[in-house]
N, C-alpha and C positions, 0 to 999 in steps of 0.2 A: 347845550344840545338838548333838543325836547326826549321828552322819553320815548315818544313812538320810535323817532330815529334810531336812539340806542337799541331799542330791542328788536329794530329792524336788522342793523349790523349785526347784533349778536344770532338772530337766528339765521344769516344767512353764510355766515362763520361757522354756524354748528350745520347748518346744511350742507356745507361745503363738507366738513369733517365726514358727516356722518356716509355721505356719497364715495368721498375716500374711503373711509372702514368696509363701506360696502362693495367697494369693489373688489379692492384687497383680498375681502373672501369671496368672494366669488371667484377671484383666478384662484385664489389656495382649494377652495375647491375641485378647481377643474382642473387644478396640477395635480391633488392629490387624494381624490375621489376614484377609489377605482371600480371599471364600468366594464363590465364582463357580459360576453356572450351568454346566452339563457346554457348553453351548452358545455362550456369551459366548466371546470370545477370548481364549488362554490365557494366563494373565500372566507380566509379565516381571518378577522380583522386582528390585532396585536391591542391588547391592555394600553400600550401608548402610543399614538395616533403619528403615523408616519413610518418613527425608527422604531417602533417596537418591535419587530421581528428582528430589526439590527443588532437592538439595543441585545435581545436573548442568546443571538446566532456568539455573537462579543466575549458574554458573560460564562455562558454553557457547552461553548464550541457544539460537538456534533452531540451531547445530552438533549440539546435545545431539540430535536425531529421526534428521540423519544417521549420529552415532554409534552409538547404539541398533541402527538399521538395520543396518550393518556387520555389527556384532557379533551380531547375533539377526534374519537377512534374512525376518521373518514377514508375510505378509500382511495382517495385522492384531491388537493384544494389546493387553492391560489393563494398566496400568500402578496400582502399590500406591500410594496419595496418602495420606500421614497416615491418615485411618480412614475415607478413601474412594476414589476410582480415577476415572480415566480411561480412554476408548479411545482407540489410534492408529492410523488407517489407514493402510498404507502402497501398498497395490496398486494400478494405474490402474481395474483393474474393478471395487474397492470402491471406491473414490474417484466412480467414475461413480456407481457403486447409490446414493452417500452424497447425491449432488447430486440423484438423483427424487424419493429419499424425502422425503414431507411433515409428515412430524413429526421429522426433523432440520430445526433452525432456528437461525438467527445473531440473531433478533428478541431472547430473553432476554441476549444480551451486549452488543448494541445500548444497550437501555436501561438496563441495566445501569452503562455504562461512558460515555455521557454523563451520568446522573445525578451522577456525581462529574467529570466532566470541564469541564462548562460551570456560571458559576454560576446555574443557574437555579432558581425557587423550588418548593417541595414539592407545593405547589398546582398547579404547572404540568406538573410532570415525572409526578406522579399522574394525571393528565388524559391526557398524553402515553402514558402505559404501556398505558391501557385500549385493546383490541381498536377499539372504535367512533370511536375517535379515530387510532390509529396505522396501521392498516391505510389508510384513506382517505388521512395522508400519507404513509406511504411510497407508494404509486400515485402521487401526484402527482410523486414527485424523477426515479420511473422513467418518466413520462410525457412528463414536461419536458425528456429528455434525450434526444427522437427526433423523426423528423420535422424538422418547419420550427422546431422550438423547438431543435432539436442544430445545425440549419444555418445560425443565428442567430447562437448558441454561438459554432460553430467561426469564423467571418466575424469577429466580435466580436473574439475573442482575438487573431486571425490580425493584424486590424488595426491591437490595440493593439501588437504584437510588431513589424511591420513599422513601425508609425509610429518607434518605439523606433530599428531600424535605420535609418532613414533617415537619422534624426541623428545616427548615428555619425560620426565624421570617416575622412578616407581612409586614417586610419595610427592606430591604437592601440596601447599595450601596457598590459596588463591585470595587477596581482600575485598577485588570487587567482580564478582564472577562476571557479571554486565560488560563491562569494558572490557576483562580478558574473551568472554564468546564475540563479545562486538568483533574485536579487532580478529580473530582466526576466521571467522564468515566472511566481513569484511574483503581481508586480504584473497583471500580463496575466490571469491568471486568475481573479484575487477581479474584479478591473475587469469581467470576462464576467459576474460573479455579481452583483456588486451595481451593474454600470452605472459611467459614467465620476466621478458622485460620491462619491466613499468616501474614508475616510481612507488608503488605500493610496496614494493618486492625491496628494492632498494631503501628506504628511507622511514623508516616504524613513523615516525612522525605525521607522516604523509594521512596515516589514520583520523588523527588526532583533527586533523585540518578540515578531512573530509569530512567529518561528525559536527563540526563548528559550524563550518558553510548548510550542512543539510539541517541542521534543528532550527535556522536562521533563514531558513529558504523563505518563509513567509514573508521577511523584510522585502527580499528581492520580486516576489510575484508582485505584492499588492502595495508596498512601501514607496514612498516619492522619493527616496534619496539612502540606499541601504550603505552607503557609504558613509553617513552619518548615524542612522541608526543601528547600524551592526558593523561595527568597524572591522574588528575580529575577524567574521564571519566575510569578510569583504576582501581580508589580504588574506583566506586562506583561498579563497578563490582562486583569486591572480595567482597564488602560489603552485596551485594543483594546475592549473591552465598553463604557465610559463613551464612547470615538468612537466606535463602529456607533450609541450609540442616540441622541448630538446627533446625527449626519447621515446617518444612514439610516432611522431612526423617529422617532422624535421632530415631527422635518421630514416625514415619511411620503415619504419619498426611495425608499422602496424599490417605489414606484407610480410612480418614472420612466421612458421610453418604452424606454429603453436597458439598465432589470434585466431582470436574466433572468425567464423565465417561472415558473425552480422559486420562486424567491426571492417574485416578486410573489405566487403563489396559496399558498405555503405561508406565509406571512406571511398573507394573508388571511386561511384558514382560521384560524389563531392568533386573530386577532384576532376572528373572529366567534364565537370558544370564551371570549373574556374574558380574552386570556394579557394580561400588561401589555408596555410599551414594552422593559424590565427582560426579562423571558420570550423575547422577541421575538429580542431583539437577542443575548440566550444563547445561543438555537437556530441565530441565522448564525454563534456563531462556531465549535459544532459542524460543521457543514455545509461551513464554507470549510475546516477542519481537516483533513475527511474528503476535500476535493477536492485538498488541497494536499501535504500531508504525503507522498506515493509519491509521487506524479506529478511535482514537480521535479528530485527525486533520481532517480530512474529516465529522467528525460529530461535530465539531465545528462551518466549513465554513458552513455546512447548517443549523443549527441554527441562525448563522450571517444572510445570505441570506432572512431566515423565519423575524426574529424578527426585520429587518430593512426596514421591507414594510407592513405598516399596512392595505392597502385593502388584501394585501394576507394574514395578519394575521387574519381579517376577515369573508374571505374565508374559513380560515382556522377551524376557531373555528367553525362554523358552520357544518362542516362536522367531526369535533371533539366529538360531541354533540352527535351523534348518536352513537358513539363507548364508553359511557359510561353510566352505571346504579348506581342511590342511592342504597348504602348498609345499613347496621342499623346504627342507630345512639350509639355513644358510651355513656358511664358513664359520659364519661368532657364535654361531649352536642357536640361534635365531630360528623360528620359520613363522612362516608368511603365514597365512590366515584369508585366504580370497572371498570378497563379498560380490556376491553376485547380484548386480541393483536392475536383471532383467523381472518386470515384468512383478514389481513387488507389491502393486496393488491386489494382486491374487493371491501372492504368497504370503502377505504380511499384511492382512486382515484388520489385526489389533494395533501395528503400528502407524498404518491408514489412517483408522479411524480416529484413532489420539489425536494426530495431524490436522483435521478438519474440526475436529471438537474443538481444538486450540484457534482455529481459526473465528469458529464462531465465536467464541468466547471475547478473544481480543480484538477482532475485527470490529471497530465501530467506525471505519469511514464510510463517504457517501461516493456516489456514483452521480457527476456527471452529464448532461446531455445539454445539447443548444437543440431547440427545433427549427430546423432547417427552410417547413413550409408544415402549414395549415394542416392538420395529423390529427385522427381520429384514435384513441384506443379504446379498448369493448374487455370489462371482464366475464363479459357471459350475461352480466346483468343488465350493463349500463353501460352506455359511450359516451368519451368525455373527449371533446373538442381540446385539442392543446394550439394555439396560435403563432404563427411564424413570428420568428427572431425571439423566443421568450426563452428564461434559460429554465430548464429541470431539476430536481432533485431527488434522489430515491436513497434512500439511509438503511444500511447496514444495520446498523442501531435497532434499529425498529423490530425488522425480522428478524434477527439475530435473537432477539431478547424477549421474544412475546411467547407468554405463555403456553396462550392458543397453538403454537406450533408444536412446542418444546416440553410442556406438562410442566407438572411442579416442580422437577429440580430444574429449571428454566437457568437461577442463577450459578449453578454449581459447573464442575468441570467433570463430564462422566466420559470418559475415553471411552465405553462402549456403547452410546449413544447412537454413531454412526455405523455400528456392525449391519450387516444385513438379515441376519441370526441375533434375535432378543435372547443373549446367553442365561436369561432369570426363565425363561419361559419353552424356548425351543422355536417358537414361532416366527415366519417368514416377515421380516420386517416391509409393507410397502413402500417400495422407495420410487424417487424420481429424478432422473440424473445421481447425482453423488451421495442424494442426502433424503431422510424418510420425513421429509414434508413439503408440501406444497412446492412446484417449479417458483422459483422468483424470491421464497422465502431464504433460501440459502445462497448466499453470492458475494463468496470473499473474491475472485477473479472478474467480480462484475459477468460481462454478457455478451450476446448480439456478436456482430461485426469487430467491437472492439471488447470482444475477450482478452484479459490478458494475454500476450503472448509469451511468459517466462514462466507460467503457471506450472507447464511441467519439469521445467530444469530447476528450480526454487523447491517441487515438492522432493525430486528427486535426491535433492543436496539435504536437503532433512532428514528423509528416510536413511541415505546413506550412513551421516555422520552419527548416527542417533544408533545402528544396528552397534557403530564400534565402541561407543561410548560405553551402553547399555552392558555390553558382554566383557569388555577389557576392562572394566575400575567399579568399584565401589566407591557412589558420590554423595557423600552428608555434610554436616556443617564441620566445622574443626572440633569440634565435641563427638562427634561421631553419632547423632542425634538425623533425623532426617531432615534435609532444609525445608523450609518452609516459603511457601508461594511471597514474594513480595507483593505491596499496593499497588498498583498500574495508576500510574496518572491520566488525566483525559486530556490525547494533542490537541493539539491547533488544529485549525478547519483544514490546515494544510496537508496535515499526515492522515495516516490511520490507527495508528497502534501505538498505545502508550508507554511509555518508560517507567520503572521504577523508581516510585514517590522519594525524594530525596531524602536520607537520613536513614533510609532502609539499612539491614546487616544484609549485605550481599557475599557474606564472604564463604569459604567450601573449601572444604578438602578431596582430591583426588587422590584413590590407592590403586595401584592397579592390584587385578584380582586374583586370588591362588587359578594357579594352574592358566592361569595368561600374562602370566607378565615378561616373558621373552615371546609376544607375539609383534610380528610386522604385519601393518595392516595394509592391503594392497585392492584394488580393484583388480576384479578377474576380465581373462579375456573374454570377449563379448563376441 
């Protein structure tokens, strides 16, 4: 073969390659180049090209927004996702704009993320998705959770918690206080929802299952097969599903005088749609998920926070005092002790503000939104184009933790923080809504439209059990030593609130305390 020929072949073999490699990038390009409105937020590209933001979101769970943050302090930016993007807000004033607007919405990850979470059927969760069916129930969870159906609630709970204490005896010592606060919230809460007959009530185990399935929930939302990957967590499932529907439907248990009002009308409505007992019983165990999953953990760390600073528990008791009345004395030389849980955001100032301080503190989930359509937000400065179908993010984290809001002790836990009265000074604290900075910087209930709606039965059930605790027991380690805050671990993108680092000493002694230890503790009538 002459030479010309061979180096004919060989260059038209490397031109052929090199037109292959060239194309190659040029689609990887145009798959994964991202090309943004002059007006959208400007993007932050990731150290590695594609999954870097994955690769962080993985490794750092919700740390990863405050990192970002640090490092590139932007009001708001798009972040490169595989061959699509996200937005992140980080400003209090975009954070507000983001809660008016009406075509940012949390509904598409709603159902979304119970569709794979509960097992319910295709038939049902199709029904569930349409406008004409979901709108009228979401109204009813938010409806059910005000008025005389929230002061029901809170009574209910209050009740089942104090019964709880009452049986305590005058001296315990506890090994892992976590798992014993876990399971008395716990039980007290689903008890509020589904009434005194439920499996929770019945079967201490039933705890045990619900904790497996919920710290495991992330297999089920985003997992291909959480039957393999969370086995556990997959037959306690079935297990808590196969008991709601013998004694909560099945039995139509959930028309007893004692469920809650969400539970009784959104069951109804179910059932006048044709869901089965199967459907029914799916959707409570969404619903108990959605009530249980923060609210124990966050009402844990603030009892931790309380019961590990004895001048605040001091404080505390003192302003306790006022929020309760001697009742009669009973037959066994007993008397009652009635707590009055009207109205204790006025009366109980310093218990409040503990409560919110805890919030900020522990609170590091994020918030949230799909845009619906083409949405402009404006913080005064600037307006930032957001693009339809693109999903949001706005991080607790961020606000929660920035200086700039919060001053120096930013990372510390100061239960008078949120007073309205600076108790070092005398001075009229500026506040806005609940908390003295900026709208948008404080938002453990999230916002908008879709405010939590359990926000005030959750605070209620805090304040309550926290006035009997505080005033009936003396609570330190078994040394008699003041306990000490455990680690918090950092959840999954799934949760909000951390659990204590494992290998922690969680353990405590309860005494009840001179001159209360023949008290019953009772909610007053209302």
């Amino acid at each position: 073969m002459a030479l010309s020929e061979v180096l004919r072949n060989s260059l038209d073999g490397f031109t052929l390659s090199l037109i292959l490699a060239l194309s190659v990038a040029a689609l990887f390009w145009r798959l994964f180049t991202l090309r943004l409105d002059p007006r959208e937020p400007a993007a932050l590209k990731p150290d590695v090209p594609v999954i870097g933001h994955i690769i962080g979101m993985l490794k750092e769970s919700h740390r990863y927004w405050a990192i970002l943050y640090k490092q590139n302090p932007m009001p708001a930016c798009t972040l490169p996702m595989l061959n699509g993007k996200m937005y992140i807000i980080n400003s209090p004033e975009l954070v507000s704009a983001a809660f008016k607007a009406r075509t940012l919405s949390f509904d598409p990850y709603l159902i979304k993320t119970l569709k794979h979470m509960i097992p319910i059927s295709n038939k049902a969760m199709d029904m569930f998705a349409k406008d004409d069916f979901f709108h009228p129930w979401v109204n009813i969870v938010y409806s059910k959770m005000t008025g005389t159906d929230l002061l029901k609630m809170n009574v209910n709970a209050l009740t089942d918690i104090y019964n709880n204490i009452n049986n305590l005896p005058q001296n315990m010592e506890i090994e892992d206080t976590f798992i014993w606060w876990r399971h008395l919230l716990t039980v007290a809460t689903i008890t509020t929802l589904l009434g005194r007959d439920n499996p929770w009530k019945k079967d201490r185990s039933m705890v045990a299952k619900f904790w497996e399935y919920e710290t495991s929930v992330h297999h089920f939302v985003v997992g291909p097969a959480p039957r393999v990957t969370a086995p556990a967590a997959y037959r306690a499932r079935a297990e808590m599903h196969k008991a709601l529907m013998q004694c909560n439907f099945e039995t139509r248990g959930y028309e007893a005088p004692d469920t809650s009002g969400m539970i009784k009308t959104t069951s109804k409505v179910e059932e006048e749609h044709g869901w089965s007992t199967s459907d029914k019983a799916a959707m409570a165990i969404g619903i108990l998920q959605g009530s249980v999953n923060n609210t124990v953990p966050i009402s844990y760390w603030y009892f931790m926070h309380i019961v590990s600073n004895p001048k605040l528990v001091k404080k505390l008791r003192v302003e306790a005092e006022h929020l309760v009345t001697a009742g009669q004395t009973l037959p066994n030389g007993k008397r009652e002790m009635l707590v009055d849980i009207r109205g204790l955001e006025e009366r109980a100032p310093l218990l409040v503000a503990a409560f919110r301080e805890n919030q900020r503190v522990v609170g590091v989930g994020v918030i949230n939104r799909w845009v619906l359509d083409d949405t402009v937000l404006s913080d005064g400065q600037r307006s930032y184009l957001l693009k339809k179908d693109t999903p949001l993010l706005m991080s607790s984290m961020v606000n929660h933790t920035l200086e700039a809001h919060w001053g120096e002790s930013v990372d510390e836990f100061d239960a008078e923080r949120f007073l309205r009265t600076d108790p070092r000074t005398g001075a009229e604290r500026e506040f806005h809504g609940d908390a003295p900075v900026p709208r948008g910087a404080f938002i453990p209930f999230g916002g908008g439209k879709h405010l939590c709606p359990g926000r005030s039965f959750a605070s209620a059930e805090n304040w309550g059990t926290m006035i009997a605790f505080l005033l009936g027991f003396d609570i330190t380690t078994p040394q008699g030593t003041p306990l000490v805050v455990p680690e918090r671990t950092m959840p999954l993108p799934t949760h909000g609130t951390g659990r204590p680092v494992a290998g922690s000493d969680l353990s405590s002694s309860f005494r009840r305390r001179k001159g209360w230890e023949n008290v019953v503790w009772k909610v007053a009538e209302l």
